[in-house]
C-alpha positions, 0 to 999 in steps of 0.5 A, spaced: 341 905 577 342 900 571 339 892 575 344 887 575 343 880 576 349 874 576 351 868 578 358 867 582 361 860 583 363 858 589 369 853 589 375 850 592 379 844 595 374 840 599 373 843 606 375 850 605 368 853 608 364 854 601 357 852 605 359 857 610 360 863 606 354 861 601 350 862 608 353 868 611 352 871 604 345 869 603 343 870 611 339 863 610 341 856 612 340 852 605 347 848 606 350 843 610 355 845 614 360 841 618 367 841 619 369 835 615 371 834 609 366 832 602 360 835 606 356 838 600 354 834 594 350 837 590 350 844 586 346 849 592 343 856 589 342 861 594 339 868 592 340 875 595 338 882 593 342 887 595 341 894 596 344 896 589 338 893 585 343 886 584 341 880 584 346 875 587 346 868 585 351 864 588 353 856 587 356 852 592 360 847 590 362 840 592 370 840 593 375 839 589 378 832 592 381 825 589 375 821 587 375 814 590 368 811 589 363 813 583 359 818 587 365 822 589 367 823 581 359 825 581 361 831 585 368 833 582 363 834 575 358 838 579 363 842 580 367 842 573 360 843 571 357 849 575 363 853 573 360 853 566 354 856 568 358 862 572 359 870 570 365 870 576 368 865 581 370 865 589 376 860 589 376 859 597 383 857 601 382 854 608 387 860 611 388 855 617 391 849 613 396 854 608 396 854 601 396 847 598 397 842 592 389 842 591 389 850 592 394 851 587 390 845 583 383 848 583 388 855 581 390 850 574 383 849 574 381 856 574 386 860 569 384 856 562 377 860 564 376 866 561 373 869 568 374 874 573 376 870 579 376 872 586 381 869 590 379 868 597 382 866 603 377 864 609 379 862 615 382 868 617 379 868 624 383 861 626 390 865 625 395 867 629 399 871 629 396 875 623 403 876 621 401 869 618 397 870 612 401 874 608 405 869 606 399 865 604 397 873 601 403 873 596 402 865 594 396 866 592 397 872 589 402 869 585 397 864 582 393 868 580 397 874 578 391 879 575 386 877 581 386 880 587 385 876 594 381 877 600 382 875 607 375 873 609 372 869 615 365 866 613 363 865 620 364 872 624 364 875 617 370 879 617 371 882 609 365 879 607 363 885 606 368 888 601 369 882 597 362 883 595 363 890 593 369 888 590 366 883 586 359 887 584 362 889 579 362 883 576 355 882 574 352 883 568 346 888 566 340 885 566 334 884 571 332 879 577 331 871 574 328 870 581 322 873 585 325 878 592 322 873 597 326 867 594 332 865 597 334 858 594 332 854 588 332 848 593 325 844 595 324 844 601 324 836 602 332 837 599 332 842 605 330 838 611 333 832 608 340 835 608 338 838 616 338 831 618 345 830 614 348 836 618 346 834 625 349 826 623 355 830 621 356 834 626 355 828 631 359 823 628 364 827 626 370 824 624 367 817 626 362 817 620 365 823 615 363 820 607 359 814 609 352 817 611 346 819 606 339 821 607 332 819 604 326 822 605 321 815 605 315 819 607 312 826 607 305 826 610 302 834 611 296 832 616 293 839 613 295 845 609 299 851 612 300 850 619 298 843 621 302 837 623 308 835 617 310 827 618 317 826 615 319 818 615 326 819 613 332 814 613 340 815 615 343 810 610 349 807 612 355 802 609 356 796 614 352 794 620 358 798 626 357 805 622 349 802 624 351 803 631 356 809 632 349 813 628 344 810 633 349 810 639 349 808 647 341 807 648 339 810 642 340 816 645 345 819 638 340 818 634 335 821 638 339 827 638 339 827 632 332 827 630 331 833 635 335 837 633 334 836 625 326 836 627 327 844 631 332 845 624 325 844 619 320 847 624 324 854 623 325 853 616 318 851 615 315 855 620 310 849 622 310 844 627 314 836 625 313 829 627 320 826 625 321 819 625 329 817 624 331 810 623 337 807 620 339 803 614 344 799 612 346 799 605 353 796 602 357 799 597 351 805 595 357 809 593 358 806 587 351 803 587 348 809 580 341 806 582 341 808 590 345 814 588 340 816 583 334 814 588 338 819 594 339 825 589 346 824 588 346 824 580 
């Protein structure tokens, strides 16, 4: 059997499930996931070996939206850019919103490539009845008429199975790029700093949906392999009442934070970790180049 190996862009209006899909497809937690939109910011590559000697290599992509501030216009060329890099895409849909104007946009975005494009409605799991999805089906379908689409849900894993198999024809012909063992190429210090960003998100939910970022000001390994690792990272907000909604009655929002997003990095890291969360407040750092830099947004 020839070895394949490729990359597959994962794209789509924001807030479709990308982040999910790419951690139900890879069975590790390498992007952030919540129920908000404009969770992911950067480009995420998660690697998988299947049992057909291929290796997959998936991009997740922050979503298509309107870009209000310049971090924001960052990410839409993030993900403009990411589709260069790919040999075929997944072009998510939320099945539980319908088919909207940012889908039929991302379609547009999609048909002047010269790429094999796997229509992708997620979401399926939140529809009923089930009759719904075929209207939803049939405009998809008529956006992107050579394609074929797939009802999916990244999160119980229903289909998931027969898009890949679908799709593995895809890949080119060529060997691995990445050893067997490696799942992402994400530092682990971009891993742990997203953790602690996940749980903000999910604990603030709609209070503080764009607003928030995480640096990490300190990294401090007491010894090498097992020992204790001491993480100094702050929460960076825009004005001084997002302060309180992150760090909540008594403290106690932040220190679930902080637990949580700690038991997160010691499984990832197999190892024990002393996080020490504080919160910053730092105005108009969306448009700021330097802090985005200083954040690893650019």
């Amino acid at each position: 059997m020839t070895a394949r190996c490729g990359i597959v862009t994962l794209v789509g209006w924001t807030n479709v499930g990308k982040s999910t899909l790419l951690n139900r497809l890879i069975g590790e937690r390498i992007a952030a996931v919540a129920d908000v939109a404009q969770t992911t910011r950067t480009r995420v590559l998660g690697i998988w070996n299947d049992d057909f000697e291929c290796q997959w290599l998936f991009l997740d992509t922050p979503g298509f939206h309107r870009p209000r501030h310049r971090m924001n216009r960052i990410m839409v060329r993030t993900a403009t850019e990411s589709l260069r890099e790919a040999d075929a895409v997944f072009h998510l849909v939320d099945a539980s919103k319908g088919v909207g104007p940012g889908d039929r946009e991302t379609a547009e975005r999609l048909r002047v490539l010269d790429l094999p494009v796997a229509t992708v409605l997620n979401k399926v799991d939140r529809v009923t009845p089930k009759s719904k999805l075929l209207p939803m089906m049939q405009a998809l379908q008529a956006l992107n008429p050579e394609g074929e689409v797939f009802p999916i849900s990244a999160t119980t894993g229903e289909g998931v199975d027969r898009l890949v198999e679908r799709a593995r024809r895809w890949l080119p012909d060529g060997p691995p790029r990445f050893d067997a063992e490696q799942w992402t190429d994400q530092p682990e210090r971009a891993l742990a700093a997203e953790y602690i960003r996940e749980e903000v998100l999910h604990r603030t939910r709609e209070e503080l949906p764009h607003v928030t970022a995480v640096h990490l000001d300190r990294w401090e390994e007491e010894e090498e392999g097992e020992g204790l690792l001491r993480i100094h990272a702050r929460i960076v907000v825009d004005r001084d009442s997002q302060k309180g909604i992150v760090i909540g009655k008594g403290g106690e929002r932040l220190k679930a934070i902080g637990t949580a997003a700690r038991l997160a990095i010691e499984s990832l890291l197999g190892r024990r970790v002393h996080l020490q969360l504080w919160v910053a407040v730092v105005p108009g750092w969306r448009d700021d180049r330097t802090k985005l830099r200083e954040f690893g947004l650019t």
